[in-house]
C-alpha positions as CSV (number, residue, x, y, z in Angstrom):
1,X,-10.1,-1.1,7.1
2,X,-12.7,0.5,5.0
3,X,-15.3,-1.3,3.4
4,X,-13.9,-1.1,-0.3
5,X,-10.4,-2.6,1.2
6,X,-12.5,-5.7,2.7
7,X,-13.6,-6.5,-0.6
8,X,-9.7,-7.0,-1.9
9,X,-8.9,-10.4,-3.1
10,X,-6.2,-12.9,-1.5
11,X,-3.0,-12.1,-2.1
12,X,-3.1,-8.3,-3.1
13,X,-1.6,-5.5,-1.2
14,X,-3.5,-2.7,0.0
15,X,-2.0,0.6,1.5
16,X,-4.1,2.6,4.0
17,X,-2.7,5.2,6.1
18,X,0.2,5.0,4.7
19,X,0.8,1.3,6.1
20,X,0.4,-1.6,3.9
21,X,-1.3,-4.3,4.2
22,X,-1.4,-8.0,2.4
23,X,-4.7,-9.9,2.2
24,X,-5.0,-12.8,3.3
25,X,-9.0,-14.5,3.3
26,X,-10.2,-12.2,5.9
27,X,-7.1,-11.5,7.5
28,X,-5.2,-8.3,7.1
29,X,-1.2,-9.1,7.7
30,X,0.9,-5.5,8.0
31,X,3.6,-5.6,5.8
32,X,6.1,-4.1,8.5
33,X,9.6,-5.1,6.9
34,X,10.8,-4.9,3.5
35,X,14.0,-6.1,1.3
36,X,17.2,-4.4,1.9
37,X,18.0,-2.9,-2.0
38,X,22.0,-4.2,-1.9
39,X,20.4,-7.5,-0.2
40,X,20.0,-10.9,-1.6
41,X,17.3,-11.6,-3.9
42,X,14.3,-13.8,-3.4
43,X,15.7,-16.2,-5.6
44,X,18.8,-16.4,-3.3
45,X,16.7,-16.5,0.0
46,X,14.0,-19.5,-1.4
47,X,16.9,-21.2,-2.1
48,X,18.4,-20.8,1.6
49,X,15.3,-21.9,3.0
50,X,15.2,-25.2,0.5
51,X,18.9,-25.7,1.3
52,X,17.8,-25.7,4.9
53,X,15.3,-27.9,5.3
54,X,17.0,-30.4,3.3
55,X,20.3,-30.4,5.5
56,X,17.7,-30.4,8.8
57,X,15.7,-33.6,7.1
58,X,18.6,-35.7,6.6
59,X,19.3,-35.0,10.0
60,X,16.3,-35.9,11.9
């Protein structure tokens, strides 16, 4: 990473070498995988992962 890119804030994405990268603290995750376009939305796939872990609580 360059030096201006360390200076990036939590949370926002960066794109060097035409790879991009979110920020997180110090940590640089590559973003490697992205949203089909006829896919579900992330509306839809929050709610999945709420619906989820409510059905796996109740069973536990």
């Amino acid at each position: 990473m360059t030096d201006c890119n360390k200076r990036m804030q939590t949370g926002q994405i960066v794109t060097e070498d035409g790879k991009q990268y979110f920020v997180c603290g110090n940590n640089y995750i590559e973003i490697s995988e992205h949203f089909a376009e006829k896919g579900k939305t992330l509306r839809d796939l929050i709610e999945d992962v709420i619906l989820y872990t409510a059905d796996n609580r109740a069973t536990a």
